[in-house]
C-alpha positions in Angstrom: -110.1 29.3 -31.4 -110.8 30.0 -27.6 -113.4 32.5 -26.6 -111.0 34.9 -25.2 -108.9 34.4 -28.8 -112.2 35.1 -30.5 -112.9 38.1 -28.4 -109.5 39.8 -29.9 -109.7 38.2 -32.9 -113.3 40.4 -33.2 -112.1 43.7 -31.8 -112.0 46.7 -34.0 -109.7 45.9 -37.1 -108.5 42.5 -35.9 -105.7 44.3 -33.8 -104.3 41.8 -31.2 -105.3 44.3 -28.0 -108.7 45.7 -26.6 -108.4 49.1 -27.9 -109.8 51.1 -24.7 -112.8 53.1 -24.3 -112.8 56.5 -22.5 -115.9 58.6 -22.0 -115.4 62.5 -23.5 -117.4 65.5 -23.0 -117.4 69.2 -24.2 -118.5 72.5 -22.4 -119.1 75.9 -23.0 -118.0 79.2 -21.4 -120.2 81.5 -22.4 -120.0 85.0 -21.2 -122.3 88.1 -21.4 -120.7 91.9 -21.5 -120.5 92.1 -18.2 -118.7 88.9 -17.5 -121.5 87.0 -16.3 -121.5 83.0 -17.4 -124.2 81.4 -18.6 -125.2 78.4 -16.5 -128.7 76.5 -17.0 -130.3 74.1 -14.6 -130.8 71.2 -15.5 -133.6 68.3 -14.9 -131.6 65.0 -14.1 -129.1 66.2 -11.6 -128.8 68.8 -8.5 -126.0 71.4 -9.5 -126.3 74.1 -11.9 -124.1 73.4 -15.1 -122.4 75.2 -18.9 -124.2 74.2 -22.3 -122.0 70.7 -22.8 -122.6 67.0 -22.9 -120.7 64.0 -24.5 -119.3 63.6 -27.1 -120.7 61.3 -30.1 -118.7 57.6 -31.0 -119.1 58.7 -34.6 -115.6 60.9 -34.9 -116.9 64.1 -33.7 -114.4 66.1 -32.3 -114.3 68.0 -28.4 -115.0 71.2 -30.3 -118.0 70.0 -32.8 -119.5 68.3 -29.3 -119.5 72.2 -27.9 -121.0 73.7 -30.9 -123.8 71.0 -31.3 -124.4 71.2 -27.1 -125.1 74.6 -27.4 -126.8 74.9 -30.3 -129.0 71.8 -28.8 -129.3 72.9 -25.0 -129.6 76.6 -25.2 -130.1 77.4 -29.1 -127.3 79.4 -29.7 -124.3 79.2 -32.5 -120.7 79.6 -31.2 -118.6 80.2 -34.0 -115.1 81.0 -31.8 -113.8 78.9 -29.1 -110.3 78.2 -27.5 -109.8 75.1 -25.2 -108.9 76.5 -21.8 -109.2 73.4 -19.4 -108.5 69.4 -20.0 -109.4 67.0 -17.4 -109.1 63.6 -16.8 -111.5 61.9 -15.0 -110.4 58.5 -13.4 -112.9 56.1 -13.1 -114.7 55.5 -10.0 -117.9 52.9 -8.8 -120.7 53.6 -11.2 -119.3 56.3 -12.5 -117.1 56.2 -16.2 -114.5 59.1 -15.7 -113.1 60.0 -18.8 -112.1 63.2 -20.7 -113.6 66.5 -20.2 -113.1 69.1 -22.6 -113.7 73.1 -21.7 -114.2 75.6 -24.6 -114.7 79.7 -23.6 -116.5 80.7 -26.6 -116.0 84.2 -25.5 -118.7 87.2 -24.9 -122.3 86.8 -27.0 -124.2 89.9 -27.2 -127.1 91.1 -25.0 -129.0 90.2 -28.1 -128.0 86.8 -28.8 -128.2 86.1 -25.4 -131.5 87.0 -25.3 -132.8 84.4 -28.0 -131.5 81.4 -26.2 -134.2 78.8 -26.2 -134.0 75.7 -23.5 -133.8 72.2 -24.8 -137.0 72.0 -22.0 -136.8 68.3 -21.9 -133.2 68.5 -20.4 -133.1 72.3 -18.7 -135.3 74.1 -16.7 -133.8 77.5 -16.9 -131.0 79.6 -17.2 -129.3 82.9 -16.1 -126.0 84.6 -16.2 -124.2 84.5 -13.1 -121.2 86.3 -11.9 -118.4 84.0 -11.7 -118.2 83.9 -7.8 -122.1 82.7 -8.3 -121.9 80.5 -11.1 -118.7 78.5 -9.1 -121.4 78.1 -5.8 -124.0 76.7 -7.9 -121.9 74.4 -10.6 -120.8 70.9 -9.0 -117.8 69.4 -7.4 -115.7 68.7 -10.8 -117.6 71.2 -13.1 -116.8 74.1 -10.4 -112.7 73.1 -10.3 -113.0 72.7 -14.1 -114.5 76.9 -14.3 -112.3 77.9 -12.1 -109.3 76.5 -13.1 -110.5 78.3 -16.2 -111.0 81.6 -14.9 -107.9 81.6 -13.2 -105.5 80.8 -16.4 -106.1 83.8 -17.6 -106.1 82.5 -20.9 -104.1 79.7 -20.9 -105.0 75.8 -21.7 -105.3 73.9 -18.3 -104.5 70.2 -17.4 -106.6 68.9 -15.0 -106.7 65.1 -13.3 -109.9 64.7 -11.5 -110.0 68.5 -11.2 -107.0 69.1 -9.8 -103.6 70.5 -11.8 -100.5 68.5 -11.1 -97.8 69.1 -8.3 
């Protein structure tokens, strides 16, 4: 057997393909009474960003990713969540792409809101913005992912690198 035969031959399963690989992540809208997100800065990049992160390899699914990024970023439990934006992220230089799921876990009271305690190692803070705020201070991709958001009205979005389809 040839290296490149042995290569298939050990893939997952024994299946006669490379069965691909694609990043996911999961995010959370979170909203106060007043409409305000909840965005948190955080320490190992420059833009402002949701509770979220990637997903784990071991069969979690986009929403269990959500619930266990907030409950581990900001300490809070999101019991209610509706997917509202999917994006695919094409691969660039040093960067994975891959999917990007967005969950609006709807409005938490002033007092929930209030106990949210920052995984400090990983965010330095956090506020509720107004929307127009939260979309100056989020990132390139994260902003177009928000807004698409806020602009469905309610409806699931499909994104491609941010953008919906023509």
């Amino acid at each position: 057997m040839t290296g490149a035969d042995a290569d298939v031959e050990a893939n997952e399963g024994g299946l006669p393909f490379v069965l691909p690989r694609i990043p996911a992540s999961s995010g959370a809208l979170i909203f106060d009474g007043a409409g305000r997100i909840l965005i948190a800065d955080p320490t190992y990049k420059a833009h402002w960003t949701i509770p979220g992160g990637i997903m784990e390899a071991d069969g979690e699914t986009p929403w269990e990713a959500c619930r266990r990024e907030v409950r581990e970023e900001v300490g809070l439990e999101v019991d209610d969540g509706r997917l509202v934006v999917v994006d695919f992220l094409r691969p660039k230089p040093g960067k994975p792409g891959g999917m990007r799921f967005l969950f609006d876990c709807g409005v938490l009271s002033d007092g929930v809101l209030a106990s949210i305690v920052l995984q400090e190692d990983e965010l330095s803070e956090h506020r509720l913005a107004e929307p127009e705020e939260a979309l100056r201070l989020l990132s390139g991709p994260l902003r177009r992912r928000v807004g698409a958001a806020l602009r469905a009205g309610g409806s699931c979005v499909y994104l491609e690198d941010g953008h919906p389809l023509t």
